[in-house]
C-alpha positions as CSV (number, residue, x, y, z in Angstrom):
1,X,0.0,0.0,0.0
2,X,0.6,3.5,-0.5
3,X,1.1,6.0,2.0
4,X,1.0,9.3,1.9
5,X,3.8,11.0,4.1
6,X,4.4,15.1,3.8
7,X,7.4,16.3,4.8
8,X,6.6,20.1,4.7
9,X,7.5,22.2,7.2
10,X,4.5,23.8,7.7
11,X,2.9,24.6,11.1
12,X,5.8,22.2,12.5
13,X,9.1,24.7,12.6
14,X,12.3,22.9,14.0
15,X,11.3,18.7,13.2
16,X,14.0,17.2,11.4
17,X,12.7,14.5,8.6
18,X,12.6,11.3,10.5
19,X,10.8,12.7,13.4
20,X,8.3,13.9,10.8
21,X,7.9,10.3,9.1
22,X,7.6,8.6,12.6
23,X,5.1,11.2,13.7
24,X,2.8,10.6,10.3
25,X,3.5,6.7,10.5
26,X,2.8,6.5,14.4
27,X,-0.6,8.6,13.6
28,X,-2.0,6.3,11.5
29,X,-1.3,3.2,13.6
30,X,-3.2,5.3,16.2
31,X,-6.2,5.9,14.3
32,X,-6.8,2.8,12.8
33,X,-5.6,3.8,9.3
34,X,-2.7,1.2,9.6
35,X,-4.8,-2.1,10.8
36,X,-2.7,-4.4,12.9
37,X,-0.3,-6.9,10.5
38,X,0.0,-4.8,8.1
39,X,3.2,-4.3,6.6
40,X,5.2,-1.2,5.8
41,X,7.1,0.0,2.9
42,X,10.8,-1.3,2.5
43,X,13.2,1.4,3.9
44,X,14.7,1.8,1.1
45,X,11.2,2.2,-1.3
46,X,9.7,4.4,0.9
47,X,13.5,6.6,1.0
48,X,12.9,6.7,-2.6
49,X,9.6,8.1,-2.8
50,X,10.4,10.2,-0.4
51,X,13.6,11.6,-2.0
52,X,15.2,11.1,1.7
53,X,18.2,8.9,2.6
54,X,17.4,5.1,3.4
55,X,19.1,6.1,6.9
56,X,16.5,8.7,7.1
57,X,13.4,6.2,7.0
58,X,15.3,3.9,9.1
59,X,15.8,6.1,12.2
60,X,12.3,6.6,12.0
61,X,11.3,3.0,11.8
62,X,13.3,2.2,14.8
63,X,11.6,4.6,16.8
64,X,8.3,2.8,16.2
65,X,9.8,-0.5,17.0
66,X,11.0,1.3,19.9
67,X,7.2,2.5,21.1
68,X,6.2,-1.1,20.1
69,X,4.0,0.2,17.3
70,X,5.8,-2.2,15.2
71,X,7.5,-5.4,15.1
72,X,10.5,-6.0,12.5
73,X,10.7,-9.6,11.1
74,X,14.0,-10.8,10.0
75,X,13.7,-11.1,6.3
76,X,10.0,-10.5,6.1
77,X,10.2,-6.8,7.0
78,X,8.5,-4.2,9.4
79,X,4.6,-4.4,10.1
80,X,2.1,-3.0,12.5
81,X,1.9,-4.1,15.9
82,X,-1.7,-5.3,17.6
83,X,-2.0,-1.7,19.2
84,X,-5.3,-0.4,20.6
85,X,-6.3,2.6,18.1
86,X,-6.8,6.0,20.1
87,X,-9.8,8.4,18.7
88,X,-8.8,10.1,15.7
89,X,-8.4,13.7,16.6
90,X,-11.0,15.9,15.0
91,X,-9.7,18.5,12.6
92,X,-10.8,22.1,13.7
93,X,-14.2,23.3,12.0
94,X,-13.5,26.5,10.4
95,X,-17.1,27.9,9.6
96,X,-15.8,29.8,6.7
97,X,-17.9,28.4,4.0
98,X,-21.7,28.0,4.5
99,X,-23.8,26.2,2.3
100,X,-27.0,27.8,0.9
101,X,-29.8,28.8,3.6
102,X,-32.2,26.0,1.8
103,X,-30.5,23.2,3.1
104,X,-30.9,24.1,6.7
105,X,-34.6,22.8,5.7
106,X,-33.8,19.4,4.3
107,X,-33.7,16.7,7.4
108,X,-30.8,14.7,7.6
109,X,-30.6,10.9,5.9
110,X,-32.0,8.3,8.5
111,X,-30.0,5.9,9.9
112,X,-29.8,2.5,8.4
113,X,-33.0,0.6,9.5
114,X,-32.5,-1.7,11.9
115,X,-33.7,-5.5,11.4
116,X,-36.7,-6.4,13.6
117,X,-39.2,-9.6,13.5
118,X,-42.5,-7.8,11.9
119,X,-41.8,-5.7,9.3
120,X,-44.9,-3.2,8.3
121,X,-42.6,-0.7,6.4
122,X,-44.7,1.2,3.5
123,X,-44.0,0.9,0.1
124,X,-41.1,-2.1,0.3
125,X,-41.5,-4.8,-1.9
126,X,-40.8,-8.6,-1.0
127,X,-37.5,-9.2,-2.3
128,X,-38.7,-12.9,-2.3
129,X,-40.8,-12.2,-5.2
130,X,-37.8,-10.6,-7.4
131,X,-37.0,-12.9,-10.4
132,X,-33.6,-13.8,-9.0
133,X,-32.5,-16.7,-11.2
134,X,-33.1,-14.7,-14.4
135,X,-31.6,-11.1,-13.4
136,X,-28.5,-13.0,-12.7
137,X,-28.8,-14.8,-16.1
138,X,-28.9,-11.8,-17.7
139,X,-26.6,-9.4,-15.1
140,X,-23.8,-11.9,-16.3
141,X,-24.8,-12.2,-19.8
142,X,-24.6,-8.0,-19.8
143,X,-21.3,-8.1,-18.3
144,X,-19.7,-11.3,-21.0
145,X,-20.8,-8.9,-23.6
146,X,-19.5,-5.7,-21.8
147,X,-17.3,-4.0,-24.6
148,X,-15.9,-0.3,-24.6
149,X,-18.5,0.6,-26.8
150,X,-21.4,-0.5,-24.3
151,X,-20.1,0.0,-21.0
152,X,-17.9,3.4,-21.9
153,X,-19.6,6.7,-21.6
154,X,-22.8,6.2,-22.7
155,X,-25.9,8.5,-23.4
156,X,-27.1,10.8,-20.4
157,X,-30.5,9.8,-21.4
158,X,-29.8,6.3,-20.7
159,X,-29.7,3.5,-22.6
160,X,-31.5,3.1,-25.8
161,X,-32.5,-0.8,-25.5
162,X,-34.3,0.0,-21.9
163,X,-35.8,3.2,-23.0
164,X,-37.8,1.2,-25.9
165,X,-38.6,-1.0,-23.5
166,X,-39.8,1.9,-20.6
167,X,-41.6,3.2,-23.6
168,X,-43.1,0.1,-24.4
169,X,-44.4,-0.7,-20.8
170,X,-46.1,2.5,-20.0
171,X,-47.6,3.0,-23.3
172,X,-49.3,-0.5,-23.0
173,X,-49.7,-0.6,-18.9
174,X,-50.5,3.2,-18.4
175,X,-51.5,4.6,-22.3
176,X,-48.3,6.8,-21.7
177,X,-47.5,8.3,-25.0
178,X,-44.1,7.9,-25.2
179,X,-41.2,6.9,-27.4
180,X,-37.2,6.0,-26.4
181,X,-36.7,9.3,-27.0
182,X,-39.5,10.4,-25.0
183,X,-37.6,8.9,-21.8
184,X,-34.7,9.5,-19.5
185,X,-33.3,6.6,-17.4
186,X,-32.6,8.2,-13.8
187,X,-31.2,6.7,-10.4
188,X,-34.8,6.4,-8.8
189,X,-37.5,8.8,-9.0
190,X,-35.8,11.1,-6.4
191,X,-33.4,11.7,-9.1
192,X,-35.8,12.4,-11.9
193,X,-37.4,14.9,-9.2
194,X,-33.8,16.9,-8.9
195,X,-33.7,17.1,-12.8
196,X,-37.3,18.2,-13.5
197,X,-36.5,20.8,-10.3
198,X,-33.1,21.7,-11.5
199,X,-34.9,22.7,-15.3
200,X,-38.1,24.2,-14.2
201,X,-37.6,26.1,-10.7
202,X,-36.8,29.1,-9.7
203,X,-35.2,30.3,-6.1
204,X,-38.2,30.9,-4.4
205,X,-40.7,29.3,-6.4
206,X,-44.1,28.0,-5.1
207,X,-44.9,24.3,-5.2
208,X,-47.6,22.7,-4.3
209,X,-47.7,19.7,-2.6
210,X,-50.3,16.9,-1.6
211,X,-51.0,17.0,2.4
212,X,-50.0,14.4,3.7
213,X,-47.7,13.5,1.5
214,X,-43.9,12.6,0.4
215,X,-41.7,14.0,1.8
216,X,-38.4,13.0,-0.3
217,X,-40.2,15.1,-2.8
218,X,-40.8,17.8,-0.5
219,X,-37.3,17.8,0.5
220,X,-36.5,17.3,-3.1
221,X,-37.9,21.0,-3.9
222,X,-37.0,22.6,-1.2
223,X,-33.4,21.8,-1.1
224,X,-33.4,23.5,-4.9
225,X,-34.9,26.6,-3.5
226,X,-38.7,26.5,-3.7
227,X,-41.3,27.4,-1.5
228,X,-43.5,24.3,-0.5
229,X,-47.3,24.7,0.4
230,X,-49.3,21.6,1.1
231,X,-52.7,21.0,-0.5
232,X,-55.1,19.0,1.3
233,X,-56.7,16.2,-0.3
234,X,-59.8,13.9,0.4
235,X,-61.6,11.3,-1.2
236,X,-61.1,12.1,-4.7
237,X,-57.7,13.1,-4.3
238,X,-55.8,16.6,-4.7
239,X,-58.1,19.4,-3.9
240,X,-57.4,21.7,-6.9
241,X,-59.7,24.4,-5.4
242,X,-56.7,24.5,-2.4
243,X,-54.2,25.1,-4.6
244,X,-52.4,28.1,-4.1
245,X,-52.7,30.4,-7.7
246,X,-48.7,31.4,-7.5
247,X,-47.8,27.9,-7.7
248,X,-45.0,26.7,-10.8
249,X,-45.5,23.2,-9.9
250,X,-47.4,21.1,-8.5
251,X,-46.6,17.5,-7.5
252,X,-48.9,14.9,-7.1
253,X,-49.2,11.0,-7.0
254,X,-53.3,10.8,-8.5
255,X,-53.1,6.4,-9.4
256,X,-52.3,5.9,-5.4
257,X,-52.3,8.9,-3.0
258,X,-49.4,8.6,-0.8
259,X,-49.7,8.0,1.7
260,X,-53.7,7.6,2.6
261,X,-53.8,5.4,-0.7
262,X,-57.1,7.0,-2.6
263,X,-57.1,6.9,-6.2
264,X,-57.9,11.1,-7.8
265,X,-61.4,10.9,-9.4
266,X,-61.6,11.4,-13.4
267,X,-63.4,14.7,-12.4
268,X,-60.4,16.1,-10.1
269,X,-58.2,15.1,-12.8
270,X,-59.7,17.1,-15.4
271,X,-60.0,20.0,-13.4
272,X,-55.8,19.7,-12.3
273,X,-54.8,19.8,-16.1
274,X,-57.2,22.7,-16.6
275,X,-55.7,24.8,-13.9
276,X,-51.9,23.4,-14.6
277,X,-53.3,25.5,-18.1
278,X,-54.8,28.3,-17.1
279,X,-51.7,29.3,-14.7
280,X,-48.8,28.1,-17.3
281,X,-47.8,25.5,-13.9
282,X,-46.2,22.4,-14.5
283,X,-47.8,19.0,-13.5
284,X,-45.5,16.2,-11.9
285,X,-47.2,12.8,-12.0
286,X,-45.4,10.3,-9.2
287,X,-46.9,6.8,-10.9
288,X,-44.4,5.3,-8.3
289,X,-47.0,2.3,-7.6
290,X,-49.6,1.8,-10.5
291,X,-48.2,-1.7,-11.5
292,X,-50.5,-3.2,-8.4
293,X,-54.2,-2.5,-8.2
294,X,-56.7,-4.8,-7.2
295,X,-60.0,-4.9,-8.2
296,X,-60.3,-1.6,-9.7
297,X,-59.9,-0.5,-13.5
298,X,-56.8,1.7,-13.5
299,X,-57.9,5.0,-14.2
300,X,-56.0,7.3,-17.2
301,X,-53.1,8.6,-16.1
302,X,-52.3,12.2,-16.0
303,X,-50.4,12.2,-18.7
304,X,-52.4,10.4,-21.3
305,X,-55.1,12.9,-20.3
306,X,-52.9,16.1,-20.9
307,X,-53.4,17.9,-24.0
308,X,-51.0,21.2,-23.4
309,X,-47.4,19.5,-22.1
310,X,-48.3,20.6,-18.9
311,X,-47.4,17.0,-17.4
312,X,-44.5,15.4,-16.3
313,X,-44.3,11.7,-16.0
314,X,-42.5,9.9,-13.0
315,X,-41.9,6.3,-12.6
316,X,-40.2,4.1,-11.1
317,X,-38.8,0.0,-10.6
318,X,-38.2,0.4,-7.0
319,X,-41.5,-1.0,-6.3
320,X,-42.0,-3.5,-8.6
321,X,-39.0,-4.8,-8.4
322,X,-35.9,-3.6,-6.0
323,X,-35.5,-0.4,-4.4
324,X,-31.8,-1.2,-4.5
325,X,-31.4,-0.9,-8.4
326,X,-32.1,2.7,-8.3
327,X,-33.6,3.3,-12.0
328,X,-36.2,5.3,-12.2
329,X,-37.2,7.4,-15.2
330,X,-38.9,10.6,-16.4
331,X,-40.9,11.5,-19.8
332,X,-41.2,15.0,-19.9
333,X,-42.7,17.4,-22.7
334,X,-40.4,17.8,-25.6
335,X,-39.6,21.6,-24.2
336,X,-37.8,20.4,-21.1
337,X,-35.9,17.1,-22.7
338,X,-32.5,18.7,-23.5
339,X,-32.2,20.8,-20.4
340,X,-33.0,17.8,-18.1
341,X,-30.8,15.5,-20.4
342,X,-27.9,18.1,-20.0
343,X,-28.9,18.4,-16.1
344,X,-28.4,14.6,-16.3
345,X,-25.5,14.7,-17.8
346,X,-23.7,17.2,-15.5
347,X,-25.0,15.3,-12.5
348,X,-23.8,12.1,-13.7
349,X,-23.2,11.2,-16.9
350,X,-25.5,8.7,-17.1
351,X,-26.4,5.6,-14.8
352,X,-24.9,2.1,-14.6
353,X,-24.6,0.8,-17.8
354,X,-24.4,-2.9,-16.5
355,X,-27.6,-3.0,-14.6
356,X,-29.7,-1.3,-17.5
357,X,-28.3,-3.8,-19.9
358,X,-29.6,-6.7,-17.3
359,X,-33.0,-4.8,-16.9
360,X,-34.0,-4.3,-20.4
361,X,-32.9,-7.7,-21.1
362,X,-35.1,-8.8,-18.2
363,X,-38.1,-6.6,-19.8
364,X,-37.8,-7.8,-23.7
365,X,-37.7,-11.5,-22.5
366,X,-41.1,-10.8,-21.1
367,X,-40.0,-12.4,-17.7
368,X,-40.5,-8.7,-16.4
369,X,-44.2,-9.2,-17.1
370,X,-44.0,-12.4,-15.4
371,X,-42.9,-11.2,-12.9
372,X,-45.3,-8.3,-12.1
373,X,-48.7,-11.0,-13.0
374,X,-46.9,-13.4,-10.7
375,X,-46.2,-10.5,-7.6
376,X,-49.3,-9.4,-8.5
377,X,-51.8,-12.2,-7.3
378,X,-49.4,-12.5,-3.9
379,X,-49.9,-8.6,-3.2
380,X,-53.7,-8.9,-3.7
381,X,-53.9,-12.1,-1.4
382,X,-51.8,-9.8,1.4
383,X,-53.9,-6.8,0.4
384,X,-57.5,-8.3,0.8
385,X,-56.1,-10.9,3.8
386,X,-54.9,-7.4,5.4
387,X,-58.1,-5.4,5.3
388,X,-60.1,-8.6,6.2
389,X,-58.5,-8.5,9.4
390,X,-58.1,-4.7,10.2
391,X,-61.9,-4.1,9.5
392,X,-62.9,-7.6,11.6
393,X,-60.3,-7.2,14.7
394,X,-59.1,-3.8,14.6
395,X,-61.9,-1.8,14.2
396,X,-62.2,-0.6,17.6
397,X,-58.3,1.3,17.2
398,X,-58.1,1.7,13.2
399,X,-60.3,2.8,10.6
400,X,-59.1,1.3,7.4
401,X,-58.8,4.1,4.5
402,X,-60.6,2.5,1.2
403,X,-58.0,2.1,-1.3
404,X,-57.2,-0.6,-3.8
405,X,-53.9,-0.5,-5.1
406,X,-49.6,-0.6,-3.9
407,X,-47.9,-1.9,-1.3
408,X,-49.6,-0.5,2.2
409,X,-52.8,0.2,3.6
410,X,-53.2,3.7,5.7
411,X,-55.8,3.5,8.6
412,X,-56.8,6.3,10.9
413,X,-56.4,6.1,14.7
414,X,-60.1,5.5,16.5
415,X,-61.1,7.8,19.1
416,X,-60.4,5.5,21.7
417,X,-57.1,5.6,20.8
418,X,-54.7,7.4,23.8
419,X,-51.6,8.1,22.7
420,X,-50.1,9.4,19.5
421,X,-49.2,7.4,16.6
422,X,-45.8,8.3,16.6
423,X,-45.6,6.9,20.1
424,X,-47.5,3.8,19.0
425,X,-44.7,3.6,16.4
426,X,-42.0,4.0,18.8
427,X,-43.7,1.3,21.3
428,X,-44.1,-1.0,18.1
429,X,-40.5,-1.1,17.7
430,X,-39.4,-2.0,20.5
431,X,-41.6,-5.0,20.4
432,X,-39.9,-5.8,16.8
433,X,-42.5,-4.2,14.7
434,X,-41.8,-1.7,12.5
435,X,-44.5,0.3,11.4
436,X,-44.8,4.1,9.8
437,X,-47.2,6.4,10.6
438,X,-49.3,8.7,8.7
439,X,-48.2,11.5,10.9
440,X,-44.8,11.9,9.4
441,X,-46.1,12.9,6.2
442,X,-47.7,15.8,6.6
443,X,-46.0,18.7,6.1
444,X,-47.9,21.1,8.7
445,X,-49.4,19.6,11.9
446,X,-51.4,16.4,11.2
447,X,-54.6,16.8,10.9
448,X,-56.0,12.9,11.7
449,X,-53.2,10.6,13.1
450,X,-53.5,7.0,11.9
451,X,-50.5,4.4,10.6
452,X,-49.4,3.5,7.1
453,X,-49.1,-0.7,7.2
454,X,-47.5,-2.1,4.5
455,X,-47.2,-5.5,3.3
456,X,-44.8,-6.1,0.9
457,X,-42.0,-7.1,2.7
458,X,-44.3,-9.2,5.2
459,X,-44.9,-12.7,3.6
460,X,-48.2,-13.7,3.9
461,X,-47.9,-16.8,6.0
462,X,-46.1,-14.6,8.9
463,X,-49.3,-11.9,8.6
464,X,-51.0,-13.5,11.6
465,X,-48.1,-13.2,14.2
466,X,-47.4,-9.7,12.6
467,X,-51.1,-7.9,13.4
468,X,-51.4,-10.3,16.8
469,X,-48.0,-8.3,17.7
470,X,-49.5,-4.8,16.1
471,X,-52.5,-5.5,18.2
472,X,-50.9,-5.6,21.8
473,X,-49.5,-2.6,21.0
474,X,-52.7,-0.7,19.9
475,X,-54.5,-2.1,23.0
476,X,-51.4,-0.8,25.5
477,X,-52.5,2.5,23.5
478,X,-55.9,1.9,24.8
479,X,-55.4,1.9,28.5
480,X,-52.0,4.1,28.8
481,X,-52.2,7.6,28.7
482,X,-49.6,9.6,26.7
């Protein structure tokens, strides 16, 4: 290994060259950075690197022998003694450079989840489900056939082979007009968020949101400047009378409101595309889960509706297949398509090369739609076997929101109910159940409190133990005051 010794004089007046080596060697010992066993340069490499005499390196050396941070081995060389690291000291923070006021509003990631026995999280599918066998077939056949040509810097929109096939998809699945050219391959649908916000907003532009609602895309839009105002929505989704008439943009998810789960009426969604027209706004259509409904014709989406480019389309495979592939895409009105493909481009290029080789193979085959008939008769068993037994054993704590698509079911808090669903949600997890809560979507103060129960990564046969656990927790809600 490499390492990086300065021998500058800088801030360290008076240190002749060996003590400076020892000093930078013994540091990283210290700290961890040089793991126990490992072995240092030769003397007489690291003297050459260095442009110092071998004498030089071996003065210092001895030292660390010396302080038993090393152990020499006759013939072998010198290497790290089994030392107890010491904390890395901190380097000074110097609060010369500030980033922009608008990140001071964006939360900070969460911590890696951590694993418990019932897992209610909304909106993650069963990795169970996902078409192993093939995507490895194909993952390895993308990589045999990886060439400079197809693995090099490719197009910022994506590639060409997977964009037919996108095209191909929504335009069957969702009557999404759409062409390859029509799309741009993202990294997840946060990504195609930043792009259509990087093209179209404004520092201190309106957008409206849905209330409750998501808040990566909140965060999304306010980290780039904008002014969020949430819109409340009801039974038929998005109320377009709320909206606020200064708004440039207004995001909305009308196949599966997120998170109470109502689909927007044909009626609401007429009058959204003639107000998107009447104020010049833009419309951005989150289709994030549309791939499972139950029981219900899938109404038009957005886009196939929109007759003035007002609509943006959003979509996503994180829920119909992995969240951990991170493709997404966006088809956007021929107006915006080169700005967002040059935003793209400046971001990052383009996205992994491999992985969209492996998808669109996984698409053309027809195993993709397979796969999404096959995960779709398991998610409708765990959909209807869900509400079965919220409505017949929890309807004292939980009142079950109607919906009939995705990966969750939201129900509000009863009356009865004493404590808070965040509490609830806090309680739950230290039982082992992880569960959201509606709560935590709202932008403003909540204005019912209920939870968000998904299914999708709880396999049907463990459903039982799953709501029996939920259940002793909503009954301890029952009788303890907050």
């Amino acid at each position: 290994m490499e390492i990086h010794i300065s021998l500058s004089q800088s801030g360290r007046p008076g240190r002749d060259r060996a003590d400076r080596i020892y000093r930078q060697l013994a540091d990283a010992i210290l700290d961890g950075r040089l793991a126990a066993g490992e072995r240092l340069p030769p003397t007489r490499a690291l003297a050459d690197s260095l442009g110092v005499s071998r004498g030089t390196v071996s003065a210092a050396y001895d030292r660390l022998i010396a302080d038993g941070l090393t152990t020499a081995r006759t013939g072998a060389g010198t290497f790290v003694a089994d030392v107890m690291p010491t904390p890395r000291r901190r380097r000074r923070i110097v609060r010369t450079l500030q980033p922009r006021p608008s990140w001071d509003e964006v939360a900070d990631p969460p911590a890696p989840p951590i694993p418990v026995r019932h897992d209610f999280s909304a909106g993650v599918p069963d990795s169970a489900l996902f078409p192993w066998q093939p995507w490895r077939r194909f993952l390895a056949d993308a990589a045999r056939r990886a060439t400079r040509d197809n693995v090099g810097y490719g197009d910022p929109s994506g590639l060409e082979r997977l964009r037919a096939a996108i095209a191909r998809h929504i335009s069957l699945s969702r009557a999404v007009d759409a062409g390859p050219d029509d799309v741009l391959v993202t990294s997840g649908a946060q990504q195609a968020l930043g792009l259509i916000a990087q093209t179209l907003l404004r520092p201190g532009d309106v957008v409206a949101v849905e209330e409750p609602g998501y808040p990566m895309a909140r965060r999304v839009f306010a980290a780039h400047g904008a002014r969020i105002i949430g819109v409340p929505v009801d039974a038929d989704g998005l109320q377009v009378s709320s909206l606020p008439p200064t708004a440039a943009l207004v995001y909305t998810t009308p196949s599966h409101q997120f998170p109470l789960g109502m689909a927007m009426s044909p009626r609401r969604r007429a009058d959204l595309l003639d107000w998107a027209a009447r104020h010049r706004a833009a419309v951005v259509e989150d289709d994030y889960d549309s791939e499972y409904r139950y029981g219900q014709r899938s109404l038009d989406s957005l886009h196939s509706l929109d007759h003035d480019d007002r609509v943006v389309y959003v979509g996503t495979f994180s829920k119909s297949l992995l969240p951990g592939l991170r493709i997404g895409y966006v088809v956007a009105p021929a107006s915006l398509r080169s700005a967002m493909r040059k935003a793209k481009w400046i971001g990052d290029w383009h996205g992994d090369l491999i992985t969209q080789h492996a998808l669109a193979g996984l698409m053309d085959s027809g195993v993709y739609a397979s796969h999404l008939r096959r995960s779709q008769r398991q998610y409708a068993a765990r959909h209807a076997h869900l509400t079965t037994l919220l409505s017949e054993d929890f309807a004292e704590t939980l009142e079950v929101v109607p919906s009939a698509a995705g990966l969750h079911v939201a129900a509000h808090l009863a009356g009865a109910s004493r404590r808070s669903a965040l509490r609830i949600a806090q309680d739950a997890l230290g039982r082992g159940v992880r569960v959201a809560t509606i709560d935590e979507f709202y932008l403003g103060a909540p204005t019912r409190s209920g939870l968000a129960i998904g299914f999708g990564a709880l396999p049907g046969p463990s459903m039982g133990a799953a709501m029996r656990a939920l259940s002793a927790v909503l009954a301890d809600s029952q009788s303890d005051p907050e």
